[in-house]
N, C-alpha and C positions, 0 to 999 in steps of 0.2 A: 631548644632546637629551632633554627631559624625555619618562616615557610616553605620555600624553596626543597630545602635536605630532609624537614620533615615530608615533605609531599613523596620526593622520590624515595626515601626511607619508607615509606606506607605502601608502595607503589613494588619496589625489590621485594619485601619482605612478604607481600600479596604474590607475588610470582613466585617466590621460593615455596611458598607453602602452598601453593599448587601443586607444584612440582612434587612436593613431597605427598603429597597426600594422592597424586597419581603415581608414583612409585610404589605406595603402600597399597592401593588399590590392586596393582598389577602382582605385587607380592603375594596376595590375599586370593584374586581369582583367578588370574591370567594362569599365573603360573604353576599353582597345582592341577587343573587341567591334561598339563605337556607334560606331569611327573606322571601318569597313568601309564599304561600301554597303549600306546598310539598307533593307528595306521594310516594309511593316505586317506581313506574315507573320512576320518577323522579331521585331517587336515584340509578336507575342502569344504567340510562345514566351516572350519575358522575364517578360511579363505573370503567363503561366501558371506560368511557373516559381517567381516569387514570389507566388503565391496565396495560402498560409499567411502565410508568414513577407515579411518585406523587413525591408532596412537600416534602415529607422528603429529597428526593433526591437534592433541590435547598439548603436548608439549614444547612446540611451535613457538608460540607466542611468547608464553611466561619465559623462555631462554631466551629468544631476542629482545625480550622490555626487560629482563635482568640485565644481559651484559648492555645495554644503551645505560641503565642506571648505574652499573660498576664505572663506566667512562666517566660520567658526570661525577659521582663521586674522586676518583683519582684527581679531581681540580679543585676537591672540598680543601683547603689548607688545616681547615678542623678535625679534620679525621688522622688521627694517627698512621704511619706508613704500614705498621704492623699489622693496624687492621686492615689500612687495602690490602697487603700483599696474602693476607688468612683469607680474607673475601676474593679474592681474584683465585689464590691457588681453589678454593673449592667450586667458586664458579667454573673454572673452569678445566677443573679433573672431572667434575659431574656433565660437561658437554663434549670433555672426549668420549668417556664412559658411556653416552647417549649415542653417540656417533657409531661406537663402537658394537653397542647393544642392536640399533637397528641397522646396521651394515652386516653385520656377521653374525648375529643370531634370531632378527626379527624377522629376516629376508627369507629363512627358509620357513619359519613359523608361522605370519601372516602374508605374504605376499609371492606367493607359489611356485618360488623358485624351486629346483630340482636338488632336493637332498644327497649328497653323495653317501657310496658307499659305506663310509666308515664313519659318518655322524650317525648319531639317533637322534630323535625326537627328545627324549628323555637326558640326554649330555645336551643337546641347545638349552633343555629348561631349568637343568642343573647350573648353568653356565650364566646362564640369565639370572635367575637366583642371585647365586652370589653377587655376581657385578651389581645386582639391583640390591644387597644388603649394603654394600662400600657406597653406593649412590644415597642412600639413608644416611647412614652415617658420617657421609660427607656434609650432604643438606644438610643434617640435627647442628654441625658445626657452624656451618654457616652460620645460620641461623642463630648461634649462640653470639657467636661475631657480631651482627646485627645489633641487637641489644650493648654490645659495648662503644657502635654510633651514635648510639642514643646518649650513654653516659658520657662520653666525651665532649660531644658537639654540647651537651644540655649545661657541662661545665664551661667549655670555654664562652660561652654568651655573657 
């Protein structure tokens, strides 16, 4: 692998495994939490807790220095079409899925928006859940992708 592809190949695959290991993290503690029985009291300890800081801010970064390094690849002539187009569909079904996450279900969860009637607490984290299992699963793909930049580019040299 040339220097150039190797660097951003180190550089993607450090941000995807961010990403995944803050998914998993949120799988793990975020989310069991919101499957309890909830109440507003409840909900402004999270509130307050994230006052500074919130999740947007962890996955921020590693999503804008992925899709900057999915572009630079799409000019690699070494890389197979198959794999941009596996690495593009997962980059970026996992950024609407984030988009999706924190617009419609993180808004009412961390950021103290006014719950309507007919959601709960417990359907946002059910909801979160999942969308956060297919965001795994998409990652672990990726991810697999990755690895066959590696065997490609390391062949054509």
């Amino acid at each position: 692998m040339k220097g150039k592809v190797r660097i951003l190949y180190s550089i993607l695959h450090y941000s995807m495994l961010m990403i995944l290991f803050g998914l998993i993290y949120e799988q793990i503690v975020f989310i069991p939490n919101y499957l309890i029985p909830f109440t507003e009291n409840k909900s402004q300890l999270f509130n307050d807790f994230h006052s500074i800081t919130n999740p947007i801010h962890y996955h921020a970064l590693p999503s804008i220095i992925a899709i900057f390094c999915l572009v630079i690849f799409w000019f690699n002539k070494s890389i197979s079409k198959k794999i941009k187009f596996t690495l593009s569909f997962c980059v970026f079904t996992l950024l609407a899925s984030t988009f999706y996450v924190i617009n419609f279900v993180n808004g009412y969860l961390f950021f103290n928006k006014t719950l309507p009637e007919n959601v709960s607490f417990f359907g946002l984290a059910l909801e979160w859940s999942i969308v956060n299992f297919v965001r795994i699963i998409v990652l672990i793909i990726g991810l697999k992708n990755m690895n066959r930049i590696v065997k490609t580019t390391a062949n054509s040299v």
